[in-house]
VOGUGU-175627 format. One record per residue: residue in one letter; x negated, z, y of N, C-alpha, C, O, CB in turn. Coordinates in steps of 0.2 Angstrom, whole numbers, plus 5000, padded with zeros to 4 digits. Atoms other than C-alpha are relative to their C-alpha. Glycine has a CB too. Example, Ala and Ser with C-alpha at 12.3 -4.5 7.8 and 13.67 -1.06 7.14 Angstrom:
a499650004994493850394978499650005006499150035005500550065000/s500449994994493250364995500450035005500150045011499849935002/
***
This chain:
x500649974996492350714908499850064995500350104993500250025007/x499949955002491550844900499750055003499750045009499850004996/x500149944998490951024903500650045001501150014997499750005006/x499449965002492351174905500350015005500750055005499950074996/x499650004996492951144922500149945003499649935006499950045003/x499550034996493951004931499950005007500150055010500550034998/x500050024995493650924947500650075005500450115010500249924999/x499349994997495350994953500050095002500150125007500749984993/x500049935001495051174946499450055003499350115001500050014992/x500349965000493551224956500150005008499650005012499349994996/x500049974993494151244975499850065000499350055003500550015004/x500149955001493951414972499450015001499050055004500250024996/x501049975001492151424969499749985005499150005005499449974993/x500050034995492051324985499750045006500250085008500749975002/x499949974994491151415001499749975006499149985007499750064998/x499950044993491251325017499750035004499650005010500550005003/x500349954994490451465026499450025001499250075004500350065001/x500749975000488851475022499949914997500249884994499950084994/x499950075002487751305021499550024993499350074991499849945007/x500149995009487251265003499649915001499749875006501150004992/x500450064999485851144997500249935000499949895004499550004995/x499850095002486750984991500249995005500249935006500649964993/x499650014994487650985007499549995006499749955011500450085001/x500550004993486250995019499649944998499649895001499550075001/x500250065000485250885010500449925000500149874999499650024997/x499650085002486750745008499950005010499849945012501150004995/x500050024993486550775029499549985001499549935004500250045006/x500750034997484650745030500049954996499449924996499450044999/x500250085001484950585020500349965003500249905002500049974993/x499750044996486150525032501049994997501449944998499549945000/x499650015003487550565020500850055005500750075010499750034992/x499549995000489450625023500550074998501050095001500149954998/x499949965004489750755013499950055001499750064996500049994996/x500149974996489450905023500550045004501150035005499749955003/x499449944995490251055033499650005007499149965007500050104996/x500449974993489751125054499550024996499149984996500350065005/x500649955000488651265046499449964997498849974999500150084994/x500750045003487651135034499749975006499149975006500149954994/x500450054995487351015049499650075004499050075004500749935006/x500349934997486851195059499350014997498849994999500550094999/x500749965003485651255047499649964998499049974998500150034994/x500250035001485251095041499449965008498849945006500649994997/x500350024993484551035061499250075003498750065006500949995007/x500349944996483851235064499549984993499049974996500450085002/x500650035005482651175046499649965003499049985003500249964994/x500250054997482251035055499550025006498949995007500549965002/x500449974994481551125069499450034999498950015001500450065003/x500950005003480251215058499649984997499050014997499950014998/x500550055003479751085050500649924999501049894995499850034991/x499850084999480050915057500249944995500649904996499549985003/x500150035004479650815041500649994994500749954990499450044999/x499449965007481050885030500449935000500549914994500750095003/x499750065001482050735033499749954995499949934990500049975006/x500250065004480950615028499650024994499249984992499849955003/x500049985008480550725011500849994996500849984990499850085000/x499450005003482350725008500249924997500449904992500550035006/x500050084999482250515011499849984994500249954989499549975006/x500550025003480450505001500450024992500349994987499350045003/x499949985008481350604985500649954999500649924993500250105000/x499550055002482950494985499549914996499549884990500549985010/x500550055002481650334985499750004993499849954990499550015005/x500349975005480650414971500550014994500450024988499750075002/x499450015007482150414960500249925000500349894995500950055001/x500050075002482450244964499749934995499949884992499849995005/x500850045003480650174959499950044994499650014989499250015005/x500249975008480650304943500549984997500349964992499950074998/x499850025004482350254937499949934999499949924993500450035001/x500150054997482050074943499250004992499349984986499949995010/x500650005002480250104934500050004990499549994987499650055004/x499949965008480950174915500349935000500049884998500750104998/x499750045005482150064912499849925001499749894996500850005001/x500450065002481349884917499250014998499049964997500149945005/x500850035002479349924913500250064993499750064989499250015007/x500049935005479850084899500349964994500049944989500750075002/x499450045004481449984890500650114999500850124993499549954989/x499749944999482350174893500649995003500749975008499750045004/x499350024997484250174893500450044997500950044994500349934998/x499549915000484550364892499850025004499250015006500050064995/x500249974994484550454905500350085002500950085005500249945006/x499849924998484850654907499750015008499150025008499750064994/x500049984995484950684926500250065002500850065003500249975003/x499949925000484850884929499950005007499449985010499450064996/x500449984995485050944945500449955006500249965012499249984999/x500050064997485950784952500250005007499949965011500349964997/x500250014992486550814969500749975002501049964997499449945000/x499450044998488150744978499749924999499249905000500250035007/x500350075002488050564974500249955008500549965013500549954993/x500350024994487450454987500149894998500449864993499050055002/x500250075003486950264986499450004997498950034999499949945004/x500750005007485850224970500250044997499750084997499350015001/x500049945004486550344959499549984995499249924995500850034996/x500450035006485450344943500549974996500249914996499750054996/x499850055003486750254933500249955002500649914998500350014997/x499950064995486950124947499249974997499249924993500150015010/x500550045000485150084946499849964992499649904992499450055003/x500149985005484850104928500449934998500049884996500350064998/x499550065001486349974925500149955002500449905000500550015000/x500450074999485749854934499749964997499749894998499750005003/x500750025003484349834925500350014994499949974991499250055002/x499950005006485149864908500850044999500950104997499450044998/x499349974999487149864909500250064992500850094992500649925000/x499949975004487049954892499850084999500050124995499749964996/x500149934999486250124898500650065001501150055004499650015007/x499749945002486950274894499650085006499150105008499750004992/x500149934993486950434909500450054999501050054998500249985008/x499749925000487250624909499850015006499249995007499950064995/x500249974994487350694925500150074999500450094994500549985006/x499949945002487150894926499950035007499450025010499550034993/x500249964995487451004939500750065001501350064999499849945006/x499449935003488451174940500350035008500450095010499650084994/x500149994992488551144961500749995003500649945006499549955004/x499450005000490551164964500349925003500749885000500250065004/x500150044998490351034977499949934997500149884998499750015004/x500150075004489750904966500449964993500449904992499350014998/x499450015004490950934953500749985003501249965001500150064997/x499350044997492150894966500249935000500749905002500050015006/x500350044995491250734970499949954991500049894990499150045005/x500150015007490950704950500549944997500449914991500250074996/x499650055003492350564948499649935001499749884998500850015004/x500650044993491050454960499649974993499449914992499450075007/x500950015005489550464946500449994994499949964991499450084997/x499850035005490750414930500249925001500349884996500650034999/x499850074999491050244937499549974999499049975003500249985006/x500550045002489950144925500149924996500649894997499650054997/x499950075002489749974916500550004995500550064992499349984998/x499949975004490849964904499650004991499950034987500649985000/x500550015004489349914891499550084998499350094993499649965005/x500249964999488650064895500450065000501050054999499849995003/x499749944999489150254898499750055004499150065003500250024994/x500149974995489250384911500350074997500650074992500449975005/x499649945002489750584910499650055004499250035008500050024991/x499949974994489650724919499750084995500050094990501050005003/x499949955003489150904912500050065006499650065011499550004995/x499949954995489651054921499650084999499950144997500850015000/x500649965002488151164918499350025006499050005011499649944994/x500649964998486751284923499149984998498850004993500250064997/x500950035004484751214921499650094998499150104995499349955008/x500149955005484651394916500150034994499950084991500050025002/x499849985010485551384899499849945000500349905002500850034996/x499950055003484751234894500049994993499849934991499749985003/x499550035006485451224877500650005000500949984994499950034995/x499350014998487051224885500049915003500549875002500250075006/x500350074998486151064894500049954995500449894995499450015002/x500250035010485651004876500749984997500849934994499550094994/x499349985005487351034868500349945006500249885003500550105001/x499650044997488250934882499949955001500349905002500250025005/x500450094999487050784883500349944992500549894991498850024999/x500050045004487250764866500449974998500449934993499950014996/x499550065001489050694867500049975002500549955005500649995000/x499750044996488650574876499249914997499249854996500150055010/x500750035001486650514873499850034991499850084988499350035006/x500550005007485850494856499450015001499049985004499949954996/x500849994999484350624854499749994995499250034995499950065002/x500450045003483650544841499649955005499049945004500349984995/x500350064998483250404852499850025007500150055011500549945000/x500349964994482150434868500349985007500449935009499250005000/x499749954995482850524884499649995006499050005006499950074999/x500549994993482250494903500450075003501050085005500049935006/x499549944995482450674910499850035006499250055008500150084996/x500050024993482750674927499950085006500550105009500849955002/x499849974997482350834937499650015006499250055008500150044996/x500349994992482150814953500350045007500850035009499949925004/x499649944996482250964967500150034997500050094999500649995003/x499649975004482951034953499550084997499950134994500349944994/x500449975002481451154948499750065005499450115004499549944998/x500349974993481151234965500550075001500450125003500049945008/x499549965002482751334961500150054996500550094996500449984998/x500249945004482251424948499350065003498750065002499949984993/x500949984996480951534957499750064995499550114998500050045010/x500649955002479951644943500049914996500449884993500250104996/x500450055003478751504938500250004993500349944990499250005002/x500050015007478851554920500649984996500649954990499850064998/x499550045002480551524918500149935001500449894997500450035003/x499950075000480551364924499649984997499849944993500149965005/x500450005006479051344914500649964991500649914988499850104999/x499949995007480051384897500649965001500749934996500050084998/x499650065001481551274902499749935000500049894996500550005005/x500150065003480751114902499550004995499349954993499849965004/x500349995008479951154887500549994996500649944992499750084997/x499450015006481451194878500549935001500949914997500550075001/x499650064999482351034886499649944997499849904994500449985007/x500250055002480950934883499849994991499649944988499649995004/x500049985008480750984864500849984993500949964987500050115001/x499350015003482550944862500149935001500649904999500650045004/x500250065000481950764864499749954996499449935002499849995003/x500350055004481150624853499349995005499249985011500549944999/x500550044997479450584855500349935004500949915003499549984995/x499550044997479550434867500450005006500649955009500349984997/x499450004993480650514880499550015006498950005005500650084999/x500349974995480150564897499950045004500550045004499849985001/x499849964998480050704909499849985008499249995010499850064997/x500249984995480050674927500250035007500750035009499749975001/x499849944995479950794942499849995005499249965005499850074999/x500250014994479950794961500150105001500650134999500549935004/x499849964997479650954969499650055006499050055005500150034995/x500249974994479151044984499350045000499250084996500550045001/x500649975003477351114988499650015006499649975011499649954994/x500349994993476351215001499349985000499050015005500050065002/x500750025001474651124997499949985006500349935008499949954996/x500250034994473951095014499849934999499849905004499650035004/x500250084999473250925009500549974998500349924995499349984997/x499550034998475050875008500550015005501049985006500449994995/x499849984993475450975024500650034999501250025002500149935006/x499449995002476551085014499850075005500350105004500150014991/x499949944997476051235026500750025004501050085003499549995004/x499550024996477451205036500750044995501150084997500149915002/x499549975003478751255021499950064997500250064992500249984997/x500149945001478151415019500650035008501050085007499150015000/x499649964996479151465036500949965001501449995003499450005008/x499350025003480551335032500450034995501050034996499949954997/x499749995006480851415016500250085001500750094998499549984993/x499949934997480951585022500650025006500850075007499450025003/x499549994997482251545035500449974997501049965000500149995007/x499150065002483451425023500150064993500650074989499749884994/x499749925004483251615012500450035003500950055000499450074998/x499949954997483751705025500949975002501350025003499450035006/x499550044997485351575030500549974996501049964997499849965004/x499950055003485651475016500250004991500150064988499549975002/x500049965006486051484998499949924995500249874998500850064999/x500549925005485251464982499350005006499349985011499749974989/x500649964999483551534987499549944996499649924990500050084997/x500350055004482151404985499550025001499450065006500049935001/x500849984997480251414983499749934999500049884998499550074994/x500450045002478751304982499550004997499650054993499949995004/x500549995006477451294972499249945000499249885002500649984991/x500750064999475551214970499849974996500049984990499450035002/x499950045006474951084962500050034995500550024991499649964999/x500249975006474251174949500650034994500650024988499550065004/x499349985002476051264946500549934996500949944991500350045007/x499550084999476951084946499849994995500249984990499949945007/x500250035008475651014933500150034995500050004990499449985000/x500049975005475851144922500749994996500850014990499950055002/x499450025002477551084919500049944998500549914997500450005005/x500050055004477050934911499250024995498650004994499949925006/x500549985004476051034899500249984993500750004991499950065000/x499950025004475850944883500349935000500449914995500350034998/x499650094998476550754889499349995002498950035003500849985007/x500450054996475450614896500249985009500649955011500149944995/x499850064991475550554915500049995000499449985000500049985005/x500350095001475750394917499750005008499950045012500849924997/x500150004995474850334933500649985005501049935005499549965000/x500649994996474750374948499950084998499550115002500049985007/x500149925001474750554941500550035003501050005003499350035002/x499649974995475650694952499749995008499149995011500050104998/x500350014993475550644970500750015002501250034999499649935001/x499650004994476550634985500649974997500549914995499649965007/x499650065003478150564979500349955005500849925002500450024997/x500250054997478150454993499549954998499749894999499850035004/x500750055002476450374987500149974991499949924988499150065000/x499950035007477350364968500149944999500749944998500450024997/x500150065001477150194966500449965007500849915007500349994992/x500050034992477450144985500049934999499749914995499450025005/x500450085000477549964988499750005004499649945004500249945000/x500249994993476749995006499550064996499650124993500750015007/x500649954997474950075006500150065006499850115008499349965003/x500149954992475350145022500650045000500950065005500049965008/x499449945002476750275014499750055003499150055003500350024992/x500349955001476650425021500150074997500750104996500049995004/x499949925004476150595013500350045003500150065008499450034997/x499449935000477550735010499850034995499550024990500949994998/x499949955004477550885005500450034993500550084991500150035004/x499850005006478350844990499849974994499949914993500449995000/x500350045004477550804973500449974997501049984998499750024996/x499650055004478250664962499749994992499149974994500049935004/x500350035006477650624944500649984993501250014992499350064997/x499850045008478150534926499650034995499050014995499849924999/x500450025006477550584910500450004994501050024995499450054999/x499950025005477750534893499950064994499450094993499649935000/x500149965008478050634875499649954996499749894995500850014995/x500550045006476850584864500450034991500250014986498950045001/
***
């Protein structure tokens, strides 16, 4: 496994008493993994915005159909997942290796709980390869560094950051990290992002008073952001269709998906 700490070695960093994002959202996908305070805080979210659920659902789904989407219509069989999340069903190198037992996966996430959870997400083909990095998306050349024992960056990269963007809240910084991670890629690779948004014509009003009580209860501290902000994050790449939309509607197989308050998009290094 790599990164500088060990499943074993991080109880400590562990805090039970306060509910935390991966935790709440593994309850609103119907997951297990979970404390009292997260199901608490997690249900009083719910309260102010009904919907939260099935953004939590629509953004799982959206990794499904994008990883599902790289490796059989791309031929993509790297995969850098920032951000990943307590693992659930469908990890990205479940789906991936289905479609191509020969993919190659880094997981990255520096969320104590998930490093606990981290033995889960190495289980891969033996064709293929799985790993783990114990990392901050705010040093990403620390990101960069740890990927590269595992993926060849000469050869192009699907990088996966979904949720993951809403965490950093001064726009410019997260700006200048996917710049620098995606710079650190081969033409060819790709970048895509699901993230949260108060655009009323995706009925993001609502998390504006969500996101102000999961500050005031909850930890890390998330924001949202408008389209305009979101697309700027694919400054310089191509989008492949359907553009940034609802990530619900990202290549839906049902017309009658319905629109969340969360964007979704794909684009391509030229």
């Amino acid at each position: 496994m790599s990164g500088s700490q060990h499943p074993s070695d991080v109880s400590g960093r562990l805090n039970t008493g306060v509910a935390h994002n991966a935790r709440v959202w593994n309850y609103w996908i119907g997951g297990k993994d979970h404390y009292e305070v997260d199901q608490r805080v997690g249900d009083q979210v719910a309260e102010v915005f009904p919907v939260i659920r099935d953004v939590a659902r629509a953004d799982r789904g959206f990794l499904r159909r994008a990883v599902g989407f790289l490796a059989a219509e791309c031929g993509v069989r790297q995969f850098l997942d920032i951000g990943t999340g307590l693992p659930t069903l469908d990890n990205t190198h479940e789906i991936a290796q289905r479609i191509a037992p020969d993919s190659r996966i880094v997981y990255v996430d520096n969320d104590p709980i998930v490093l606990v959870h981290a033995r889960s997400l190495l289980v891969g083909t033996p064709q293929g390869a799985t790993d783990y990095i114990d990392a901050d998306v705010r040093r990403p050349d620390r990101v960069i560094e740890g990927a590269a024992a595992t993926l060849d960056l000469d050869r192009p990269v699907a990088v996966m950051m979904l949720g993951i963007l809403n965490f950093v809240l001064d726009t410019a910084e997260a700006s200048d990290i996917v710049r620098r991670i995606m710079a650190s890629v081969p033409s060819g690779s790709y970048l895509a992002v699901t993230h949260p948004t108060t655009d009323s014509d995706l009925g993001g009003e609502g998390n504006v008073e969500a996101m102000k009580f999961w500050n005031e209860n909850a930890t890390p501290p998330i924001t949202a952001r408008s389209r305009a902000e979101i697309s700027a994050f694919f400054d310089g790449l191509d989008l492949l269709a359907p553009g940034l939309v609802s990530c619900s509607l990202w290549r839906a197989a049902s017309e009658s998906s319905v629109v969340l308050p969360q964007f979704g998009a794909i684009a391509v290094k030229p």
